[in-house]
C-alpha positions in Angstrom: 166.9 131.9 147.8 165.7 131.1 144.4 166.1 127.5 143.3 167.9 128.0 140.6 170.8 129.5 142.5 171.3 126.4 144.9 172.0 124.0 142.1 174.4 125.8 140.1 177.8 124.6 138.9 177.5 121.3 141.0 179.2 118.3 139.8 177.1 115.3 141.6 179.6 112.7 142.6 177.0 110.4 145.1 174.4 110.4 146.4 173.4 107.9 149.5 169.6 108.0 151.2 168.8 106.7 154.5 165.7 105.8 156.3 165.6 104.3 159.3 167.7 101.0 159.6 171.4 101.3 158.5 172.4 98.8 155.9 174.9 96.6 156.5 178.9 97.8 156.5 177.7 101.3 156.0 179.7 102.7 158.6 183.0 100.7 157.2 182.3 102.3 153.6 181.8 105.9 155.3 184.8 105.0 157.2 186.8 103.8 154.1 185.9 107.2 152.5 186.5 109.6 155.1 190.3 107.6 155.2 190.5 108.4 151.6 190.4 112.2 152.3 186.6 112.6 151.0 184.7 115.3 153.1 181.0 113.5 154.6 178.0 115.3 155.4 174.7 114.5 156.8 172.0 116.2 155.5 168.7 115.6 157.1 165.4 116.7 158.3 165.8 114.7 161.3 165.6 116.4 164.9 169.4 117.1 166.2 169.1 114.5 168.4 168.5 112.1 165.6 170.9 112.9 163.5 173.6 113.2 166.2 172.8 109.4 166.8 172.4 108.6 163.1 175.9 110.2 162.6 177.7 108.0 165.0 176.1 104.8 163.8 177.4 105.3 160.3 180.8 106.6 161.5 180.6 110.3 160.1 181.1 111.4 164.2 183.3 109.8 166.0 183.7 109.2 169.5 187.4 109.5 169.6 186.2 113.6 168.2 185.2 116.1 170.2 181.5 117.1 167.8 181.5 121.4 167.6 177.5 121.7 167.2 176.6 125.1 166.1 172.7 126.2 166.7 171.9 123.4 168.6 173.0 124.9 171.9 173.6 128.7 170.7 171.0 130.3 168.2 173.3 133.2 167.4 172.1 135.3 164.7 175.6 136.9 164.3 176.5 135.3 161.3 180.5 136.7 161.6 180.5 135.1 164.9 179.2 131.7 163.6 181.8 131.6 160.8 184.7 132.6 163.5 184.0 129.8 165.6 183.7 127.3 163.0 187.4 128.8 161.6 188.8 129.1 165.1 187.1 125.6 166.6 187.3 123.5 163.3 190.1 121.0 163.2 190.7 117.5 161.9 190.3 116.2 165.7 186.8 117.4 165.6 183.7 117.0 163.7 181.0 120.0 162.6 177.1 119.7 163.3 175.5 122.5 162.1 171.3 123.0 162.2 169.3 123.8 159.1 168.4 127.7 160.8 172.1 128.1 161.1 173.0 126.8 158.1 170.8 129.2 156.4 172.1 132.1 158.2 175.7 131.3 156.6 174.4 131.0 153.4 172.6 134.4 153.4 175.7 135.9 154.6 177.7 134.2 152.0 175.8 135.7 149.4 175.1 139.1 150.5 179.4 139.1 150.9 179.5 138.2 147.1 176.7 140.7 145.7 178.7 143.6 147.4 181.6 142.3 145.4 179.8 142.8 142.5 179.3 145.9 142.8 
């Protein structure tokens, strides 16, 4: 995917980085966001593992939430069976980890779906 199509018609509304250490009251903030309807993600380089911990210690997972993790445990490369599961597992009472591969899979599929619409 070219560049040039990932950044298009964005509107940036925050950006937060973090390396190693969590700041202090970052998981109150994230908290106080996620309570005021705004959707959180993670987006990281990190191992799974990592990232799975790094999302409970800022409060984007939560242990009271069952965590659906796509790709982690089940490297499908059905791409209509990834999206089904997120539609028909996906609720507000649980969260969604979903690896880079798996991500990119999505993606792909999104955009071959719209350039057979444009035809």
């Amino acid at each position: 995917m070219a560049e040039e199509d990932l950044e298009k018609d964005l509107i940036l509304i925050g950006v937060s980085g973090l390396a190693d250490k969590l700041q202090e009251d970052v998981k109150e903030c994230i908290s106080d966001f996620i309570d005021a309807g705004m959707k959180v993600w993670i987006v990281t380089g990190d191992k799974d593992s990592t990232a799975y911990s790094i999302g409970h210690d800022c409060g984007i997972l939560s242990e009271q939430r069952e965590t659906l993790r796509l790709g982690m445990t089940n490297e499908s490369d059905d791409a209509q069976k990834l999206m089904d599961q997120i539609i028909n597992e996906s609720s507000e009472n649980k969260d969604l980890m979903i690896s880079g591969t798996t991500l990119s899979k999505l993606i792909e599929t999104v955009e071959s779906v719209k350039d057979l619409n444009k035809r």
